[in-house]
C-alpha positions as CSV (number, residue, x, y, z in Angstrom):
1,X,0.0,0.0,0.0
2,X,1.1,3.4,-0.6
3,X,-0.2,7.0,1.8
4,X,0.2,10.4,1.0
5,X,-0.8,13.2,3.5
6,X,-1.4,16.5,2.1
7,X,-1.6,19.7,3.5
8,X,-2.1,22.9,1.5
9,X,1.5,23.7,2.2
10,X,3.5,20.6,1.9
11,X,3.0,16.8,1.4
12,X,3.5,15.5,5.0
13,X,4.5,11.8,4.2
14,X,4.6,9.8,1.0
15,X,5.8,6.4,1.5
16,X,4.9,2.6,1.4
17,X,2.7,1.4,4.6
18,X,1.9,-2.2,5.4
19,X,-0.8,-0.6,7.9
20,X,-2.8,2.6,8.1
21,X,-5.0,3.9,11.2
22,X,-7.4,6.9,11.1
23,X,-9.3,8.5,13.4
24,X,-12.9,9.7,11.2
25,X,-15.5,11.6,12.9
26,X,-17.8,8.0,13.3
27,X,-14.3,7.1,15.5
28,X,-11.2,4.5,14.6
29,X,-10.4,2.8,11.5
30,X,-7.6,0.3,10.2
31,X,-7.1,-0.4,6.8
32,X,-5.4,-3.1,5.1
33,X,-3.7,-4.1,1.9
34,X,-7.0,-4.8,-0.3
35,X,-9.1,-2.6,2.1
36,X,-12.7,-1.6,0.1
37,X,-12.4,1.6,-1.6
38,X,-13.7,4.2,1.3
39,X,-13.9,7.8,1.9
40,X,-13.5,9.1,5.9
41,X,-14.4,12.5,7.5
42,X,-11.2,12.7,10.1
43,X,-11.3,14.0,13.5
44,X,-8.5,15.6,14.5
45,X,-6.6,12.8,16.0
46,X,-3.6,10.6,15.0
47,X,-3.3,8.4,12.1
48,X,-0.7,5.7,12.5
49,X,1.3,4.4,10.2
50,X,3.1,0.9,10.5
51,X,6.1,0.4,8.2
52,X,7.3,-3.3,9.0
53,X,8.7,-3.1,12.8
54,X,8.3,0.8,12.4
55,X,5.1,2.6,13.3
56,X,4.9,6.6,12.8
57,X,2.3,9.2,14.0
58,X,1.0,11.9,12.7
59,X,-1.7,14.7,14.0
60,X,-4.4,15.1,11.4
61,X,-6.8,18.2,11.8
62,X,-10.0,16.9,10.5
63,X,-9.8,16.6,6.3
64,X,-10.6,13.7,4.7
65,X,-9.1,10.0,3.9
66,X,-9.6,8.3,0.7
67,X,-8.2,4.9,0.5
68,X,-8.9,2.9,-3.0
69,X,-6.4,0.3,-5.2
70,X,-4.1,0.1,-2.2
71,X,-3.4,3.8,-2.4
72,X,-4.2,6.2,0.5
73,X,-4.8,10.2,0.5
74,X,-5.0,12.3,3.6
75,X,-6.1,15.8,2.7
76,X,-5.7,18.2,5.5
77,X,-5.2,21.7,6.7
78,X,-2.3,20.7,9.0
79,X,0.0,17.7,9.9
80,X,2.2,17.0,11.8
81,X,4.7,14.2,12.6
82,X,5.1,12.8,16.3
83,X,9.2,13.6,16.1
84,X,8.6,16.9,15.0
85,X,6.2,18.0,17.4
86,X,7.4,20.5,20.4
87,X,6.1,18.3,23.8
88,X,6.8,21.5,26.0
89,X,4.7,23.7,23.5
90,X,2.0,21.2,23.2
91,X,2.0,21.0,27.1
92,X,1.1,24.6,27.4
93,X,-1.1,25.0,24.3
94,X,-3.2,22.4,26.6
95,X,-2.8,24.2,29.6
96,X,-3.7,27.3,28.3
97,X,-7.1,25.7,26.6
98,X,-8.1,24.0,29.7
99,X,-7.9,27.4,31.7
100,X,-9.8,28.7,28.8
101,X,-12.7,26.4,28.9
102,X,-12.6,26.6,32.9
103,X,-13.4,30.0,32.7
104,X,-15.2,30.9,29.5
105,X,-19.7,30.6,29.7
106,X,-20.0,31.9,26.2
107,X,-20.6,28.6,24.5
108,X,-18.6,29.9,21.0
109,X,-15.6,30.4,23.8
110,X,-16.2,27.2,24.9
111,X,-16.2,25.8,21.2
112,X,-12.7,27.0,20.3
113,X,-11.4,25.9,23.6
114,X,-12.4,22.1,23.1
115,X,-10.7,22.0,19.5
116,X,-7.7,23.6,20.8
117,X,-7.8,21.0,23.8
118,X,-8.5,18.2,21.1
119,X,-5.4,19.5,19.4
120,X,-2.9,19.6,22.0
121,X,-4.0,16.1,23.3
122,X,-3.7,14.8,19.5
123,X,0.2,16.1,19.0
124,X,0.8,14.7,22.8
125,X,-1.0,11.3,21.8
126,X,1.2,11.2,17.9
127,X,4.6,12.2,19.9
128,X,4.1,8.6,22.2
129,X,4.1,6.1,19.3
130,X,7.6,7.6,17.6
């Protein structure tokens, strides 16, 4: 199988996978080599990658997966890698959400805290499995 993941600025990753794992909005999803063809909303989350004894991580914010003739394409606004995430930035970027949320009533306020909580935990999450 082959995965690409594609942000507007850059192609992420582009290599041969033996495994892919998603995270859609209906929740997690492995595909296989001969997988049906499918198209996924994504969450943001962490698609993992295995690569014989090697898995990678990446954060995917939302986008979409489309997976047909053993070839994969992750289109999102941003990716990331696990080993190229900054766990002290990510740390605070959480901290500073969850303060957020603990003190915000508008719900909009609340809104855009969640997604940036769901963000932080999702680079934390991809930087464990590289």
């Amino acid at each position: 199988m082959h995965l690409k993941i594609i942000t507007h600025e850059k192609i992420v990753f582009d290599e041969p996978v033996d495994e892919i794992y998603i995270k859609g909005i209906d929740g997690e999803q492995g595909i296989l080599p001969g997988h049906i063809p499918v198209i996924v909303a994504l969450d943001i989350g962490v698609t993992k990658v295995v690569q014989g004894n090697n898995t990678k991580s990446f954060t995917t914010m939302g986008g979409v997966f489309q997976f047909r003739n053993d070839e994969g394409v992750i289109l999102t606004n941003t990716a990331e890698s696990g080993d190229e995430i900054d766990v002290t930035r990510a740390k605070e970027a959480l901290q500073r959400a969850q303060a957020r949320l603990a003190e915000t009533e508008a719900s909009q306020d609340a809104k855009k805290a969640e997604a940036a909580i769901a963000r932080a935990l999702a680079r934390l999450k991809a930087t464990l499995n590289n």
